[in-house]
C-alpha positions in Angstrom: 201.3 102.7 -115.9 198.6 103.5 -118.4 195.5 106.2 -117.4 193.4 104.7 -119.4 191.6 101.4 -119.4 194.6 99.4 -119.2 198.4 99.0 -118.3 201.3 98.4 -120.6 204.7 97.6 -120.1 208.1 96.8 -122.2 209.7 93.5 -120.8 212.6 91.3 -121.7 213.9 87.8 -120.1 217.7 85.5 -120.1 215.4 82.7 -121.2 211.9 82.3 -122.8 209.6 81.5 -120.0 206.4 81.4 -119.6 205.4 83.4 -116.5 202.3 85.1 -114.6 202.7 89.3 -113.5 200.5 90.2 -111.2 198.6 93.7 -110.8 198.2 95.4 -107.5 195.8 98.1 -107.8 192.8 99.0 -106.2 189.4 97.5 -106.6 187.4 98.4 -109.9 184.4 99.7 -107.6 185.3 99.1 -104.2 187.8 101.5 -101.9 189.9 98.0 -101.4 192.9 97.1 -102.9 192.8 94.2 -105.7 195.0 91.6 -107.3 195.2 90.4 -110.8 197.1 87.1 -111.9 197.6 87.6 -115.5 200.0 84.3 -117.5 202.4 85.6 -120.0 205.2 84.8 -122.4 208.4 86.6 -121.7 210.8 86.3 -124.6 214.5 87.1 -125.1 213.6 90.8 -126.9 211.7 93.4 -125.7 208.2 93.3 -126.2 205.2 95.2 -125.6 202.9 94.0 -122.9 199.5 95.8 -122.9 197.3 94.4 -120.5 193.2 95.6 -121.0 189.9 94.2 -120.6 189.6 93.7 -124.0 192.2 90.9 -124.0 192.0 90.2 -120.5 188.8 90.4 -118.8 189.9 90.1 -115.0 191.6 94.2 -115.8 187.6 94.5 -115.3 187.9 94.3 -111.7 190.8 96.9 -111.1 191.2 100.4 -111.5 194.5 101.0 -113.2 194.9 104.6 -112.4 195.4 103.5 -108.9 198.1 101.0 -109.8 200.6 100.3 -107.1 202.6 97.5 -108.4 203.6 94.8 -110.8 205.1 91.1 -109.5 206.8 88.3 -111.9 206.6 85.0 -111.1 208.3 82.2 -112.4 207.2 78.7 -111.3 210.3 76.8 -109.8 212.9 74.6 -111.7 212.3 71.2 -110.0 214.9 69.6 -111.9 218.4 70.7 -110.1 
């Protein structure tokens, strides 16, 4: 986890989904903790995930010093 304005993360997948991570940290500028849905492409490579307000303005409402955890989703295959 990053100590600066951001967080940042090397990921790779089996398949190239589409999929949301989510950010548990504590609250920006409240002593509560926060969650942050953030979409992203995973591909079959590594690749360089850096998450900031700049490019994501919900990182805004979290403090990423006080990260605690990332989650991946991946919406369900309906089709089998």
């Amino acid at each position: 986890m990053s100590k600066y304005k951001g967080v940042s993360f090397h990921v790779k997948g089996l398949f190239e989904l589409s999929c949301t991570v989510t950010i548990h940290a504590n609250a920006a500028h409240a002593n509560r903790r926060a969650i942050v849905p953030i979409p992203i492409q995973v591909t079959r490579e590594w690749q360089k995930i850096v998450l900031t307000p700049a490019t994501h303005p919900h990182m805004d409402t979290i403090d990423p010093r006080r990260t605690y955890g990332l989650s991946f989703d991946v919406p369900a295959d309906e089709s089998s």
